[in-house]
C-alpha positions as YAML, in Angstrom:
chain: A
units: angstrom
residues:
- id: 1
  name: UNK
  ca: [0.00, 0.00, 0.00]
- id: 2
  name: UNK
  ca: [1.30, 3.65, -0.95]
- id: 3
  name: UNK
  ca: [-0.03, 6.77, 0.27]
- id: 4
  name: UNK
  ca: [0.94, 10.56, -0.34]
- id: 5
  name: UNK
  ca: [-0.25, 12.59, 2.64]
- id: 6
  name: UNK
  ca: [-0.44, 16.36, 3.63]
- id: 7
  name: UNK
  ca: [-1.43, 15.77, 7.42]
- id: 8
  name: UNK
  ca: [1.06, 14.27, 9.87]
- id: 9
  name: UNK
  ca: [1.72, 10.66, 9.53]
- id: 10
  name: UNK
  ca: [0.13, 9.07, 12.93]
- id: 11
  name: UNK
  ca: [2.44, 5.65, 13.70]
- id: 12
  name: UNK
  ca: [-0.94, 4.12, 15.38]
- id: 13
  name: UNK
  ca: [-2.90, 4.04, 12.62]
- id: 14
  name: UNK
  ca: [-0.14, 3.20, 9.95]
- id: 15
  name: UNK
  ca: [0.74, -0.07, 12.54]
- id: 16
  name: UNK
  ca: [-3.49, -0.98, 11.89]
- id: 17
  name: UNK
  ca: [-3.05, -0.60, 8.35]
- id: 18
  name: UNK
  ca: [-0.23, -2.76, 7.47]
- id: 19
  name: UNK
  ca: [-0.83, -6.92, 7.49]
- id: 20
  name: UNK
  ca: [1.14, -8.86, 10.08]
- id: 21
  name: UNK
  ca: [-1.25, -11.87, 10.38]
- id: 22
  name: UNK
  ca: [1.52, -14.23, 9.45]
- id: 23
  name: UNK
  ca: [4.56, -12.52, 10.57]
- id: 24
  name: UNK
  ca: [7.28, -12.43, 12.83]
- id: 25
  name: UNK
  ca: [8.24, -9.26, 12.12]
- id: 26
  name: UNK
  ca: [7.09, -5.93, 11.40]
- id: 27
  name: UNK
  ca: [9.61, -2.85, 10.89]
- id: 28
  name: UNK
  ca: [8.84, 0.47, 11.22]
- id: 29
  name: UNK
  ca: [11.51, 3.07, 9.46]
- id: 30
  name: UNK
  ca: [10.89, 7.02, 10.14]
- id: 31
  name: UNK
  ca: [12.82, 9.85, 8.09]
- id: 32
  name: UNK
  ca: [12.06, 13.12, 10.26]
- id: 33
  name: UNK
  ca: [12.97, 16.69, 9.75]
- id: 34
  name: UNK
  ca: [16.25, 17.36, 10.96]
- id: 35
  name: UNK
  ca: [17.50, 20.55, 12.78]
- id: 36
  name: UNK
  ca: [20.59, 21.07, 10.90]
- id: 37
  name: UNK
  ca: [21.77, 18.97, 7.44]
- id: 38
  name: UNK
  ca: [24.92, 19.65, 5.28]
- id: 39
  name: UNK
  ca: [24.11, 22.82, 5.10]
- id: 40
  name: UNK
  ca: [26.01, 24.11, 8.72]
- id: 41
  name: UNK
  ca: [22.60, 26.20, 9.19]
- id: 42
  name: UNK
  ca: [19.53, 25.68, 11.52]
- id: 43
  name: UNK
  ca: [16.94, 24.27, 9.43]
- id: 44
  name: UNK
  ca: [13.57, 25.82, 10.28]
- id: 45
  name: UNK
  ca: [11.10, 23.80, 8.15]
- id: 46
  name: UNK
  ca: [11.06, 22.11, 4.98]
- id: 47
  name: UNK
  ca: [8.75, 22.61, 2.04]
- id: 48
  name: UNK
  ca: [7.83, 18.93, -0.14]
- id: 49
  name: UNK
  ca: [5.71, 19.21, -2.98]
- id: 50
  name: UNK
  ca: [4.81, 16.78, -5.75]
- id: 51
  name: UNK
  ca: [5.95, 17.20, -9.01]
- id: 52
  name: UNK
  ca: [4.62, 14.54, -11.66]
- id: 53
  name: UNK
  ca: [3.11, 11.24, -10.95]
- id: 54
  name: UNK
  ca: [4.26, 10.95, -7.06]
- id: 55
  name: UNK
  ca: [1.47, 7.90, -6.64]
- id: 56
  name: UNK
  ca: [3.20, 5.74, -9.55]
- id: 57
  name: UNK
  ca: [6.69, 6.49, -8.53]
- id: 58
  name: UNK
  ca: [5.40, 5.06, -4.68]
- id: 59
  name: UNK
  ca: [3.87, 1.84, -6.63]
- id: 60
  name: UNK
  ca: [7.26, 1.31, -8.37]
- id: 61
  name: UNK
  ca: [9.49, 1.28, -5.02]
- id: 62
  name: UNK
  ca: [6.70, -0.77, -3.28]
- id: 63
  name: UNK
  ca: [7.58, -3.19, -6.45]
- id: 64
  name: UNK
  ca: [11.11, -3.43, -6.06]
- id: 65
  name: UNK
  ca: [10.86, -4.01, -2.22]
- id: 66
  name: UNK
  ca: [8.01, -6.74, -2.62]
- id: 67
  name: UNK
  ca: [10.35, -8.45, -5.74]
- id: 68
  name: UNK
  ca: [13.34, -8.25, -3.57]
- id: 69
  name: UNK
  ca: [12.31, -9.58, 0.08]
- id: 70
  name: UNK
  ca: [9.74, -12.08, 1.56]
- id: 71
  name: UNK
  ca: [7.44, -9.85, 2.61]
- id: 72
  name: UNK
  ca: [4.08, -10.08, 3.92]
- id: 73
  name: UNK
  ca: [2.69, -6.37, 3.35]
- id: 74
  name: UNK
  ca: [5.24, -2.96, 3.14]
- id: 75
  name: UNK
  ca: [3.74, -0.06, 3.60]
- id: 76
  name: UNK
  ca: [4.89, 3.45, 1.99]
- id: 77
  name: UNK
  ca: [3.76, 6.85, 3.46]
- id: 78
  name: UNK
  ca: [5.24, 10.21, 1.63]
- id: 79
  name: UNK
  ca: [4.55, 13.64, 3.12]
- id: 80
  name: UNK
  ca: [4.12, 16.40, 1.03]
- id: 81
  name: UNK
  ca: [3.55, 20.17, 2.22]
- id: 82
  name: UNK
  ca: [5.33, 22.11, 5.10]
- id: 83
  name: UNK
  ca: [7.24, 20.52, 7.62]
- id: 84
  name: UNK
  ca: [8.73, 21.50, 11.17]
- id: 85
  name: UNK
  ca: [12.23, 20.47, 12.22]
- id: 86
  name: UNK
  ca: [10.86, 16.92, 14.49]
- id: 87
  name: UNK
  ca: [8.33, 16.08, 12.05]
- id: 88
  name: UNK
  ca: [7.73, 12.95, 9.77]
- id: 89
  name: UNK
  ca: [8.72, 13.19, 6.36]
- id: 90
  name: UNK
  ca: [8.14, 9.78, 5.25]
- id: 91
  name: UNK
  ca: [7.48, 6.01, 6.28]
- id: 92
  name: UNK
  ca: [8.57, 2.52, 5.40]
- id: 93
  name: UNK
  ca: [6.37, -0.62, 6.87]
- id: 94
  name: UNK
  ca: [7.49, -3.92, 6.12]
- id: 95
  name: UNK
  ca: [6.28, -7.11, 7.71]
- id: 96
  name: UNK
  ca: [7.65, -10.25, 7.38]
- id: 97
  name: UNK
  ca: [7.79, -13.74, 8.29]
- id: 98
  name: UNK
  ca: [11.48, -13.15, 9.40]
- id: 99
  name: UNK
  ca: [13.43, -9.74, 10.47]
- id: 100
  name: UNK
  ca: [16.25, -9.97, 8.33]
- id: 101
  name: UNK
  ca: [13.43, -9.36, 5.00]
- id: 102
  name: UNK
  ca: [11.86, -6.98, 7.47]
- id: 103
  name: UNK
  ca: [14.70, -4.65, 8.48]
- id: 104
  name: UNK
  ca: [16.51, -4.57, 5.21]
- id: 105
  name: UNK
  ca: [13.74, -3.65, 2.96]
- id: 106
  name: UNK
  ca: [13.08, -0.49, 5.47]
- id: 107
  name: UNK
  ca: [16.54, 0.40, 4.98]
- id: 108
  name: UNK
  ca: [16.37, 0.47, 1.22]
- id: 109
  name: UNK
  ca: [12.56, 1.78, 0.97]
- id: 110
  name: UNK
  ca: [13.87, 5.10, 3.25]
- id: 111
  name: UNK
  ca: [17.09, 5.56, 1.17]
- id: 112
  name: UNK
  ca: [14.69, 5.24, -2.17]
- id: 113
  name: UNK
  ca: [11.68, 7.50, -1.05]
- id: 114
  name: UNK
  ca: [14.78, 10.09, -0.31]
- id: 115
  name: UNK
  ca: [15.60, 9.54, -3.79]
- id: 116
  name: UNK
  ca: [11.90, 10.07, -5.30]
- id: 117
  name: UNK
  ca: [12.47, 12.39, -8.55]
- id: 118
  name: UNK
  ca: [8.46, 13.63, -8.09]
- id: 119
  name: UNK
  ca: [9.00, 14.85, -4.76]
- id: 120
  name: UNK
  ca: [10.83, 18.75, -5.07]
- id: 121
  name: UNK
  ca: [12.80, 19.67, -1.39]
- id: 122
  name: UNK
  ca: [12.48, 23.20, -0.69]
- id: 123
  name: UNK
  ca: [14.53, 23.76, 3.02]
- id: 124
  name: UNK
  ca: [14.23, 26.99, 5.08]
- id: 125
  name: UNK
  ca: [16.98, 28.23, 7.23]
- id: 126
  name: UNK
  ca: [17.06, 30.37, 10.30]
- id: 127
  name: UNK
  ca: [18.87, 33.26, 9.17]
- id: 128
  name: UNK
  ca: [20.51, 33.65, 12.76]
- id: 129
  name: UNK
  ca: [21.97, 30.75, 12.77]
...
């Protein structure tokens, strides 16, 4: 399941939405806004917008985790709009009849939706920093 979201992503409700009937494991993998990047400045917020066909570039990286682990469900949550330094950019959900699957298919789904060529970064600094 993929979803492209303007409201905060709520972990409670994206752990009831993914299937872990038949798993041992389910992996939850967070990117959040952080204060400061590469940059050396204070990052204040950070604008995401969609640019192009966001929902089919989600589908495709779903695809490539489901082809490349055993996987039960995986779950992909993108946020778009303007974001405060502690908030939830995007999610990865994988569950999993073992951990291994689990945990390395949120590592590569986080460093992928990163990636996402539909997604335009636009970061703010605090210009007293």
């Amino acid at each position: 399941m993929i979803k492209l979201v303007e409201n905060p992503i709520d972990p409670a409700a994206v752990y009831d939405s993914i299937c872990s009937a038949f798993s041992g494991s389910v992996v939850f993998h967070y990117a959040v806004v952080k204060k400061q990047a590469g940059s050396g400045k204070a990052t204040t917020c950070i604008e995401y917008s969609a640019q192009g066909d966001s929902h089919q570039e989600l589908k495709g990286i779903a695809g490539e985790l489901e082809n490349r682990w055993k996987l039960e469900d995986v779950l992909l949550v993108r946020r778009t709009g303007r974001l405060s330094v502690g908030e939830i950019i995007s999610l990865v959900a994988a569950s999993s009849p073992n951990s291994e699957d689990a945990f390395e298919a949120c590592k590569f789904g986080i460093s992928r939706l990163k990636k996402m060529l539909t997604i335009r970064k636009t970061e703010k600094f605090d210009d007293l920093a």
